[in-house]
TORKOL-4160 file (C-alpha; in steps of 0.2 Angstrom, whole numbers, padded with zeros to 4 digits, m for minus):
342
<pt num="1" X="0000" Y="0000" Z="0000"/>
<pt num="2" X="0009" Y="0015" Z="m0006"/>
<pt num="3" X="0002" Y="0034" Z="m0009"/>
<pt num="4" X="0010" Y="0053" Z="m0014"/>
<pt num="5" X="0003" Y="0068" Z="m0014"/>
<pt num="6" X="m0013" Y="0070" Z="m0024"/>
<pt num="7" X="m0020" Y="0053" Z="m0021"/>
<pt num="8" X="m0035" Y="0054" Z="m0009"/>
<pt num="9" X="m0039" Y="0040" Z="0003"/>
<pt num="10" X="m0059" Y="0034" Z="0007"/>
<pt num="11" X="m0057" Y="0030" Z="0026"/>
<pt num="12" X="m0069" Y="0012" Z="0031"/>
<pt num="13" X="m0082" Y="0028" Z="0035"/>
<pt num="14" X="m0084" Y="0037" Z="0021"/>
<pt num="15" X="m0073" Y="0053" Z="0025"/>
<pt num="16" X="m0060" Y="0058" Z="0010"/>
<pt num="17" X="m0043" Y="0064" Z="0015"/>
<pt num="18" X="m0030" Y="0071" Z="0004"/>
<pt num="19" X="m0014" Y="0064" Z="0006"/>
<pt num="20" X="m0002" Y="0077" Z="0008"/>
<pt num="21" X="0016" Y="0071" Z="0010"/>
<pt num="22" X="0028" Y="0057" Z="0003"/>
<pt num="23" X="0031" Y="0052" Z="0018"/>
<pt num="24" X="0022" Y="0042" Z="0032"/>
<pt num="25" X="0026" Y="0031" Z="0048"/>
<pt num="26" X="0025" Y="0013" Z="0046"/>
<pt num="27" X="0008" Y="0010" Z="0052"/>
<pt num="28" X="m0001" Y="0026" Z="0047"/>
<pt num="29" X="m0002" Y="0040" Z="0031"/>
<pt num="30" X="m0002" Y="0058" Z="0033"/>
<pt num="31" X="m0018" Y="0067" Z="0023"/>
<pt num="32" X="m0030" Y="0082" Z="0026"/>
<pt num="33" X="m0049" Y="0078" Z="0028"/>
<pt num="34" X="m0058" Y="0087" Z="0013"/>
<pt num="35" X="m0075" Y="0078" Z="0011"/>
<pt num="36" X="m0087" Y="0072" Z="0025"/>
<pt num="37" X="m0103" Y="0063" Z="0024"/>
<pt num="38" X="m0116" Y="0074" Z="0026"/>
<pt num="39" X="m0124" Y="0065" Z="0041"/>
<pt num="40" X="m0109" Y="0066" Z="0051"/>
<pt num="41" X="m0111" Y="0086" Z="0049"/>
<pt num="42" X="m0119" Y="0097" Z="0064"/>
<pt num="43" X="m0113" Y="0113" Z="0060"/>
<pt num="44" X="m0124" Y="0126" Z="0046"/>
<pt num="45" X="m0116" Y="0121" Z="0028"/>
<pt num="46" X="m0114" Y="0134" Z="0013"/>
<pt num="47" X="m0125" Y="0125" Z="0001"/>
<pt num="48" X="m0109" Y="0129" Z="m0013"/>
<pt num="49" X="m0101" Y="0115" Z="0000"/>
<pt num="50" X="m0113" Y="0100" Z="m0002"/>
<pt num="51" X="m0106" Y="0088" Z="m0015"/>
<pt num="52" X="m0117" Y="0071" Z="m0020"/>
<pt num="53" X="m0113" Y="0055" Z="m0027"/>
<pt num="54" X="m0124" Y="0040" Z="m0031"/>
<pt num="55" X="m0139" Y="0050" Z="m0019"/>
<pt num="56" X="m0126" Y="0053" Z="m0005"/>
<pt num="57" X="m0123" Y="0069" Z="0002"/>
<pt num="58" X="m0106" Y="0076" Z="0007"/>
<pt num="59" X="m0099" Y="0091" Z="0013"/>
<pt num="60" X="m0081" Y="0100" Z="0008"/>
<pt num="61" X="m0073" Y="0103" Z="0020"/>
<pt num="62" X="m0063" Y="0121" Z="0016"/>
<pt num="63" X="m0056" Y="0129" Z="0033"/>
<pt num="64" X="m0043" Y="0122" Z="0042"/>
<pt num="65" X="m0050" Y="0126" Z="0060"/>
<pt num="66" X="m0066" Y="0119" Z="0056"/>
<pt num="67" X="m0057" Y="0103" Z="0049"/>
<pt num="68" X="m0049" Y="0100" Z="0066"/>
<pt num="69" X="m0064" Y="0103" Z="0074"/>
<pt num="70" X="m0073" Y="0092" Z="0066"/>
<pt num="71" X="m0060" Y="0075" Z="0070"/>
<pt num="72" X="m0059" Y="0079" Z="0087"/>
<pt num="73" X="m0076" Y="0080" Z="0090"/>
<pt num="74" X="m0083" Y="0066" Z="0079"/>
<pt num="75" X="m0066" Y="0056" Z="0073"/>
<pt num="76" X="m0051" Y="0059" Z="0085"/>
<pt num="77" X="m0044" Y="0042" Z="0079"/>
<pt num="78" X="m0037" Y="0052" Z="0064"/>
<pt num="79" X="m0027" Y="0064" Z="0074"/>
<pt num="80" X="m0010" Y="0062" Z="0076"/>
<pt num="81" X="0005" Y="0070" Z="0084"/>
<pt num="82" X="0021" Y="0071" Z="0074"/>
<pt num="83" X="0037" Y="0073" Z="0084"/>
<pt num="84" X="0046" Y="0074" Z="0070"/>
<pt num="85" X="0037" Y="0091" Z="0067"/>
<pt num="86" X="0029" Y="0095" Z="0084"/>
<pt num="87" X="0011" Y="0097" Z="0073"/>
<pt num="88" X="m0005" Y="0090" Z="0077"/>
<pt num="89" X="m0009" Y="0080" Z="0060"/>
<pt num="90" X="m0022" Y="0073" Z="0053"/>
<pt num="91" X="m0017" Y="0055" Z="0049"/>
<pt num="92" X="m0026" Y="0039" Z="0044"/>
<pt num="93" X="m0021" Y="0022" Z="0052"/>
<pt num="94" X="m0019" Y="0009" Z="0039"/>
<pt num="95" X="m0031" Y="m0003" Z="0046"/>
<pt num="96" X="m0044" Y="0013" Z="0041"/>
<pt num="97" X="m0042" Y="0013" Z="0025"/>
<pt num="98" X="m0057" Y="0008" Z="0015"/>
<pt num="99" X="m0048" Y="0012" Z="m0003"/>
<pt num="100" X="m0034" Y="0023" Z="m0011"/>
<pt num="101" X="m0040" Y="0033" Z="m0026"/>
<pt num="102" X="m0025" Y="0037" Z="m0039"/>
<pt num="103" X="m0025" Y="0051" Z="m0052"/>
<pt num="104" X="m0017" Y="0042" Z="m0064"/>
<pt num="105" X="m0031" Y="0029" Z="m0064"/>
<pt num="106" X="m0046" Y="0041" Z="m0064"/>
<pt num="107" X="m0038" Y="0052" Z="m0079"/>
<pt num="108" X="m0037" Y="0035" Z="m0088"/>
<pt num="109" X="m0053" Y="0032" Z="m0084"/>
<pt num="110" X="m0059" Y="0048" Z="m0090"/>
<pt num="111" X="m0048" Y="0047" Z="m0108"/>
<pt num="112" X="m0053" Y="0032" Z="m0111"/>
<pt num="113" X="m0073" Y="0033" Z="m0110"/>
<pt num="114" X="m0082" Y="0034" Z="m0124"/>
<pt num="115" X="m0099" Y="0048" Z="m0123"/>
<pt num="116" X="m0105" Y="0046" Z="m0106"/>
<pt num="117" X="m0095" Y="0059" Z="m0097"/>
<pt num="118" X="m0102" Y="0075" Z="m0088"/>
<pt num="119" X="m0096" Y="0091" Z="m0094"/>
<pt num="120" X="m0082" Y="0096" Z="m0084"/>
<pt num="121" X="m0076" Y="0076" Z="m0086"/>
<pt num="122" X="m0076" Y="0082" Z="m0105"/>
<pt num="123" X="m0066" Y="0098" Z="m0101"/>
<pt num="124" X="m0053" Y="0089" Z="m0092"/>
<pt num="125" X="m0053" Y="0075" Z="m0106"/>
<pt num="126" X="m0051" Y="0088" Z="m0119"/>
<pt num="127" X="m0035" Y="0096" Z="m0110"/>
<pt num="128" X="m0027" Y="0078" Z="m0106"/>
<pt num="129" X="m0028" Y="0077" Z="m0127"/>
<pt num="130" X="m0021" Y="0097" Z="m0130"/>
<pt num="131" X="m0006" Y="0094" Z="m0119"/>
<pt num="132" X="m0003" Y="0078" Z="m0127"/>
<pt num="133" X="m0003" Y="0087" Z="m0143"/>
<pt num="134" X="0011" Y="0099" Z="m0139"/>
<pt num="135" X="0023" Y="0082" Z="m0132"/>
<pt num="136" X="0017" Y="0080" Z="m0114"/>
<pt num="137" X="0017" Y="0060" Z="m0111"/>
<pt num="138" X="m0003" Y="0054" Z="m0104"/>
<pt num="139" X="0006" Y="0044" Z="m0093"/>
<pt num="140" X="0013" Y="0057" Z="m0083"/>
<pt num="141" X="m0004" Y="0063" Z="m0080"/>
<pt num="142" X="m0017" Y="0063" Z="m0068"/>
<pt num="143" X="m0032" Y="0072" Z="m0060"/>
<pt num="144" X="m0035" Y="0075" Z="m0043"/>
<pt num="145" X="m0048" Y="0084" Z="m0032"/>
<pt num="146" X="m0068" Y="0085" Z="m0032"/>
<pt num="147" X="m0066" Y="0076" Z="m0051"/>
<pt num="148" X="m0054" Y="0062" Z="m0042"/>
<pt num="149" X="m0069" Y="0058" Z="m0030"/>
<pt num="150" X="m0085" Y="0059" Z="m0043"/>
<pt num="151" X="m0088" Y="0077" Z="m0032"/>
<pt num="152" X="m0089" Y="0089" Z="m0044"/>
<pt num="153" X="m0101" Y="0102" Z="m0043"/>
<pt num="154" X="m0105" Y="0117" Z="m0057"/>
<pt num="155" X="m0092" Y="0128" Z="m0045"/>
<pt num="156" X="m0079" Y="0115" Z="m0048"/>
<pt num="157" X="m0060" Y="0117" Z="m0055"/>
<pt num="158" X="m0049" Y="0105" Z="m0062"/>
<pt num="159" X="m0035" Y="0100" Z="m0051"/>
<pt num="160" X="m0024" Y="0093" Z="m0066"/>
<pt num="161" X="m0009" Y="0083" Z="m0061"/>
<pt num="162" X="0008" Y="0080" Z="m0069"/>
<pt num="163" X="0021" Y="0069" Z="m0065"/>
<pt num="164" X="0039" Y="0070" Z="m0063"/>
<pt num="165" X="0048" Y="0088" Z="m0063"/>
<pt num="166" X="0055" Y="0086" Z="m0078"/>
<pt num="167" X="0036" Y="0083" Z="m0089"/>
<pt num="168" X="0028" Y="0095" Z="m0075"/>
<pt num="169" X="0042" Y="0108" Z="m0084"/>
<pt num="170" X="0039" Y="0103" Z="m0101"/>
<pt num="171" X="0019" Y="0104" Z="m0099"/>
<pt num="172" X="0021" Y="0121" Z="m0089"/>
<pt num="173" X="0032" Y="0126" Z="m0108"/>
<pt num="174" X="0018" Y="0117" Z="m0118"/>
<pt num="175" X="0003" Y="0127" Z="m0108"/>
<pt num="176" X="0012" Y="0145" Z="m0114"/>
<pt num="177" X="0013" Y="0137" Z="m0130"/>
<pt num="178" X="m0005" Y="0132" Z="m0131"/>
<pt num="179" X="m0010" Y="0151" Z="m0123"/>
<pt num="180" X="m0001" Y="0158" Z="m0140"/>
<pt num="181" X="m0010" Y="0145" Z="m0151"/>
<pt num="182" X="m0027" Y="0151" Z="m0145"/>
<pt num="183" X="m0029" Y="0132" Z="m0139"/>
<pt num="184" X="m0031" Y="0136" Z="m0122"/>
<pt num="185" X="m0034" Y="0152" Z="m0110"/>
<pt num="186" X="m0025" Y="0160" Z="m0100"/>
<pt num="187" X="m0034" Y="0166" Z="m0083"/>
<pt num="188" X="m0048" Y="0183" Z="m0086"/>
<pt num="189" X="m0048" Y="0197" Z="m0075"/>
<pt num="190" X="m0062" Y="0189" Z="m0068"/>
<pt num="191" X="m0054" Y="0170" Z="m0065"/>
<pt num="192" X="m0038" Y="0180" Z="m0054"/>
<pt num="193" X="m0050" Y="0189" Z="m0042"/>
<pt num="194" X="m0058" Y="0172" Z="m0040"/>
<pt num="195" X="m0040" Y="0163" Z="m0036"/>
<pt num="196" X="m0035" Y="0180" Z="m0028"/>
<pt num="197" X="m0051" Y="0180" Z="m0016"/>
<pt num="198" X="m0047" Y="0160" Z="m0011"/>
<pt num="199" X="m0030" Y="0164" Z="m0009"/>
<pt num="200" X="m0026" Y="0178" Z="0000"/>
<pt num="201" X="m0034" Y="0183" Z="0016"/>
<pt num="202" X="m0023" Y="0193" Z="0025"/>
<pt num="203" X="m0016" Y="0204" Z="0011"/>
<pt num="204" X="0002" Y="0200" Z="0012"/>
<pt num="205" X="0001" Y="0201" Z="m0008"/>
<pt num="206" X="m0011" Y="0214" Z="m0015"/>
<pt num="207" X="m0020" Y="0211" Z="m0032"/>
<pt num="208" X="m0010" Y="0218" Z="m0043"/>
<pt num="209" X="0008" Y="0207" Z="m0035"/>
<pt num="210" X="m0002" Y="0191" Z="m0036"/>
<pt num="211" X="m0006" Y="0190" Z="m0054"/>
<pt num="212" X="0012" Y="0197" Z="m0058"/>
<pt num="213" X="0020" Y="0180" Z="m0048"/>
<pt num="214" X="0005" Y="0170" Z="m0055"/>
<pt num="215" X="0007" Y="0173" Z="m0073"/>
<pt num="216" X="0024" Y="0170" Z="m0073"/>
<pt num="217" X="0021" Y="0153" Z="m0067"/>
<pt num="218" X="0012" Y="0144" Z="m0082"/>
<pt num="219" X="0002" Y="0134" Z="m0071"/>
<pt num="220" X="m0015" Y="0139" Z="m0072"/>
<pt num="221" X="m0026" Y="0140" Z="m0087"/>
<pt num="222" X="m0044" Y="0141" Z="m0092"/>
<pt num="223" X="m0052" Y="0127" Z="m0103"/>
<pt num="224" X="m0071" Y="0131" Z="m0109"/>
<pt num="225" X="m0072" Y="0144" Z="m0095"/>
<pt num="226" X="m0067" Y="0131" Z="m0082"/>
<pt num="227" X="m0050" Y="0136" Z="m0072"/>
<pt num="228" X="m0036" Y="0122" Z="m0072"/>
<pt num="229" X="m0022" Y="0121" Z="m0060"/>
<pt num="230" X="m0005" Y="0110" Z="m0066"/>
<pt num="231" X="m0002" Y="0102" Z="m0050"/>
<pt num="232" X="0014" Y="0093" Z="m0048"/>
<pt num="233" X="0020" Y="0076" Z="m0040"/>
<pt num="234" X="0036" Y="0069" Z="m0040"/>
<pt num="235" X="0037" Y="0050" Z="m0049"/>
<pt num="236" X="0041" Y="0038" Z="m0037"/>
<pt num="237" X="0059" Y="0038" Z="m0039"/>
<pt num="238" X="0061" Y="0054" Z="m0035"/>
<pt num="239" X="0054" Y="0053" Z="m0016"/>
<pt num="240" X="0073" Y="0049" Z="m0009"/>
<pt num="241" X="0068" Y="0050" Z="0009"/>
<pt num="242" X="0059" Y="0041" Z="0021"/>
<pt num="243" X="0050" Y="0047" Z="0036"/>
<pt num="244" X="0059" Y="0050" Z="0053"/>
<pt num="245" X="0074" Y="0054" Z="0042"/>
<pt num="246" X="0072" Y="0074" Z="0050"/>
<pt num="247" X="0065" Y="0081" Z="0063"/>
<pt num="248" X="0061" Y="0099" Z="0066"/>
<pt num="249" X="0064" Y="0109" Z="0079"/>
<pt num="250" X="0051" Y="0128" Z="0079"/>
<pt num="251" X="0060" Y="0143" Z="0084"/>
<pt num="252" X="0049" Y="0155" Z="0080"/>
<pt num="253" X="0044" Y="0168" Z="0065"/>
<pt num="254" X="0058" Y="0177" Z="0055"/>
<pt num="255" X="0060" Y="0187" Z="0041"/>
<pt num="256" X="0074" Y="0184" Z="0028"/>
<pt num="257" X="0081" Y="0190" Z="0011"/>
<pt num="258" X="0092" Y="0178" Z="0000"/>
<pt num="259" X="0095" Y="0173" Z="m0018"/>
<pt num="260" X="0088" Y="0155" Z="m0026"/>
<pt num="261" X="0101" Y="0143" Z="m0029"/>
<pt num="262" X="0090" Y="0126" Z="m0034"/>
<pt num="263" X="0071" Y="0128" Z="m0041"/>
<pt num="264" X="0070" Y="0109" Z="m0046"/>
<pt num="265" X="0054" Y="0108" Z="m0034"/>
<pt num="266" X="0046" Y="0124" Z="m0032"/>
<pt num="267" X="0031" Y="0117" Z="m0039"/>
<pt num="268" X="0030" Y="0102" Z="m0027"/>
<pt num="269" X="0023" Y="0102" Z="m0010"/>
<pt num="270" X="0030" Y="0107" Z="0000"/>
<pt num="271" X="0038" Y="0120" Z="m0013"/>
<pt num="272" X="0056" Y="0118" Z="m0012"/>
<pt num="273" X="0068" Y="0133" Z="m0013"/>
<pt num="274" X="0087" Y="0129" Z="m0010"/>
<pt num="275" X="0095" Y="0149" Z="m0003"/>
<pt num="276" X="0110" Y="0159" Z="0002"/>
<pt num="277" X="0104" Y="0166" Z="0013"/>
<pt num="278" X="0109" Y="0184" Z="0016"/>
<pt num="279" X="0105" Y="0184" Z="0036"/>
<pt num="280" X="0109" Y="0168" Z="0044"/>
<pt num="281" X="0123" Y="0154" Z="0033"/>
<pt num="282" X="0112" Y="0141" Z="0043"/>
<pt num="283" X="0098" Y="0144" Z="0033"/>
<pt num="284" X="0097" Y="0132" Z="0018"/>
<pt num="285" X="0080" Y="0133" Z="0010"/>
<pt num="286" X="0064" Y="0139" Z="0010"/>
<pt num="287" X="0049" Y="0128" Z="0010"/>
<pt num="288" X="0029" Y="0132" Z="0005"/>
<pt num="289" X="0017" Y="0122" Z="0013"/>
<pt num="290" X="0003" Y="0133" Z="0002"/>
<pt num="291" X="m0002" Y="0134" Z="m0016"/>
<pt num="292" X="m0002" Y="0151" Z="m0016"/>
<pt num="293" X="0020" Y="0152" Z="m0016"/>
<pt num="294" X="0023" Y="0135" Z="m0027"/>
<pt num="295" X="0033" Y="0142" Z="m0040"/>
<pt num="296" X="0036" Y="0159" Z="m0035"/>
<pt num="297" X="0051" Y="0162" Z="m0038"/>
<pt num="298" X="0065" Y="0155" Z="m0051"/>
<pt num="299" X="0087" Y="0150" Z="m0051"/>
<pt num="300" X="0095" Y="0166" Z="m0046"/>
<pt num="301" X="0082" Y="0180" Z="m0041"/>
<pt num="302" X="0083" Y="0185" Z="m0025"/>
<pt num="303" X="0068" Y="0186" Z="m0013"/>
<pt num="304" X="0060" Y="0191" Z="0006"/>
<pt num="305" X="0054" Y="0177" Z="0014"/>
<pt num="306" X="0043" Y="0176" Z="0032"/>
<pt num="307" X="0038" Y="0161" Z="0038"/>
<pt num="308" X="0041" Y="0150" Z="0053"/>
<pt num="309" X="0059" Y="0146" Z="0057"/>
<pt num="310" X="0066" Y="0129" Z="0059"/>
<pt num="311" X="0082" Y="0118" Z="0064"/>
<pt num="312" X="0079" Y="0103" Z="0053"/>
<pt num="313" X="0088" Y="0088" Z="0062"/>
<pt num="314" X="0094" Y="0075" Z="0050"/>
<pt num="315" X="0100" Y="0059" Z="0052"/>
<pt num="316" X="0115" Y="0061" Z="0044"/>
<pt num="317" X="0120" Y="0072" Z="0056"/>
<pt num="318" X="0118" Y="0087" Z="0041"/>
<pt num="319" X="0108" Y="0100" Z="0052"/>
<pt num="320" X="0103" Y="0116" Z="0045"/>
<pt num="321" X="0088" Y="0128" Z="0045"/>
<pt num="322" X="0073" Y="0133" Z="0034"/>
<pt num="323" X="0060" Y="0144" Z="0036"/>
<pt num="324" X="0042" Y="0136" Z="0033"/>
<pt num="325" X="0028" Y="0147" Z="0023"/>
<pt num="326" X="0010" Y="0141" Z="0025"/>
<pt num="327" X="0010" Y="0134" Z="0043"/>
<pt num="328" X="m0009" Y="0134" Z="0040"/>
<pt num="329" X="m0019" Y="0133" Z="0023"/>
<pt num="330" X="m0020" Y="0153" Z="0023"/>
<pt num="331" X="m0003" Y="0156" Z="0028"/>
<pt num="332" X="m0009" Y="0174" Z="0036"/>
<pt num="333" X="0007" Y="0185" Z="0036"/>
<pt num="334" X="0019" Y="0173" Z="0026"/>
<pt num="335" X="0025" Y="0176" Z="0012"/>
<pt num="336" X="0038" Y="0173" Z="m0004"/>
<pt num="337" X="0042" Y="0187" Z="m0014"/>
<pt num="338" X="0054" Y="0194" Z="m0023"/>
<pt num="339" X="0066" Y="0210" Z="m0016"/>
<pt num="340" X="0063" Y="0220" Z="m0029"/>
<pt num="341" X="0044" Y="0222" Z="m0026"/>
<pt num="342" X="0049" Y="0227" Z="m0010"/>
């Protein structure tokens, strides 16, 4: 039984969780609730958040806090401390898991159907084909999210996965190309204040600084007025590390400045920026927890960072520190940005 990033797990209940790391004990995996049915539910739902499958009603599950809340009150069983982190997480024993549901699979699933797919099924079918056209391999695609789990609603975006850093590049390249062949759109006005809204909460970016990282970024798209993301995940044998291999110790919120010496995963999550850092020599990298600051920066710019710093405590007895951005979903007052927008 092995899962990534982007697969979601059906717990013996009914409850969807993402998974949300490469890494996992032995005898549990780490993944954020993000669907509940809706009888388990006693708090007033945003009818935008009920989702039905097969009759069955189910609730999204959007807001961190609320997310807690919920699995200590109904579920505490998938609660879990990490020592390796000091972070409450939400984690699902391996004797709970009902089934794993794979991307890869459900794109498959999708391209290979005949007729007999709803709309946004056909969307997501239709940009699977485009970025096959412009030399991005099917097999190093997937689809995750609401679409993954048969959740969709009329509100629902296509989380579109891509495999492996160096396809998740090329189909980045191929989505700029398909922008300037008029075969796909790039995001209205309208889409960024959408994303721009979901996003930021706090205003640590305003308007006009968001849609200048985010267009840089080639990652998002609009296919028959339905937004895409281009998620990435790494292939398998890319995840090198096993869990327990560091630990990390808090010590506190800093701000830094430093220039980007490695980019090979800033779209992955965590977003992965190797630094110099101008500050502190100890600090190595920068890491983003949060959509929002995946791919924000590139090889040799120079940025300000705040986030939550941490020793990271290797095995190997390689210790070094990293500041963390996105120590909740909506990373109120951390940010990646570059120095010159300063």
């Amino acid at each position: 039984m092995k899962v990534r990033i982007r697969d979601f797990i059906e717990t013996v209940e009914g409850l969807y969780f993402a998974v949300n790391t490469y890494y996992h004990p032995e005898d549990r995996f780490f993944a954020f609730l993000r669907y509940v049915p809706y009888e388990f539910v006693d708090f007033e739902v945003d009818k935008n958040n009920l989702r039905e499958i097969n009759g069955k009603k189910y609730v999204k599950m959007a807001e961190t806090d609320k997310a807690y809340k919920f699995l200590k009150e109904k579920f505490d069983k998938y609660l879990f401390y990490d020592e390796t982190i000091n972070v409450l997480m939400h984690a699902i024993p391996k004797e709970d898991v009902k089934r794993i549901l794979s991307p890869k699979e459900r794109l498959k699933e999708i391209v290979n159907e005949d007729g007999n797919l709803n709309n946004l099924e056909e969307k997501c079918r239709k940009l699977a084909l485009t970025l096959e056209d412009y030399g991005v391999s099917i097999k190093s695609m997937g689809v995750s999210g609401s679409l993954l789990l048969k959740l969709n609603n009329k509100n629902s975006d296509i989380d579109f996965v891509i495999y492996g850093k160096e396809m998740h590049k090329k189909a980045r390249e191929a989505l700029k190309q398909a922008f300037e062949d008029n075969k796909l759109t790039p995001l209205s006005d309208n889409f960024w204040k959408i994303a721009y809204e979901k996003r930021i909460k706090d205003g640590t970016l305003s308007y006009e600084e968001f849609v200048f990282y985010e267009k840089r970024k080639f990652n998002r798209g609009v296919i028959d007025n339905t937004m895409f993301d281009l998620l990435f995940t790494r292939e398998w044998e890319e995840i090198n590390e096993k869990y327990g291999d560091r630990r990390y110790k808090n010590l506190g919120f800093k701000e830094i400045e430093g220039r980007v010496l490695n980019d090979d995963f800033a779209f992955d999550n965590p977003a992965v920026y190797k630094i110099e850092c101008y500050n502190d020599n100890d600090i190595k990298e920068v890491v983003s927890f949060t959509h929002t600051y995946a791919g924000q920066c590139f090889n040799g710019e120079e940025i300000i960072a705040r986030g939550k710093l941490e020793e990271v405590i290797c095995k190997n007895g390689e210790n070094y520190k990293r500041i963390v951005v996105g120590t909740t979903r909506e990373a109120f007052n951390e940010y990646i940005k570059l120095r010159k927008h300063k």
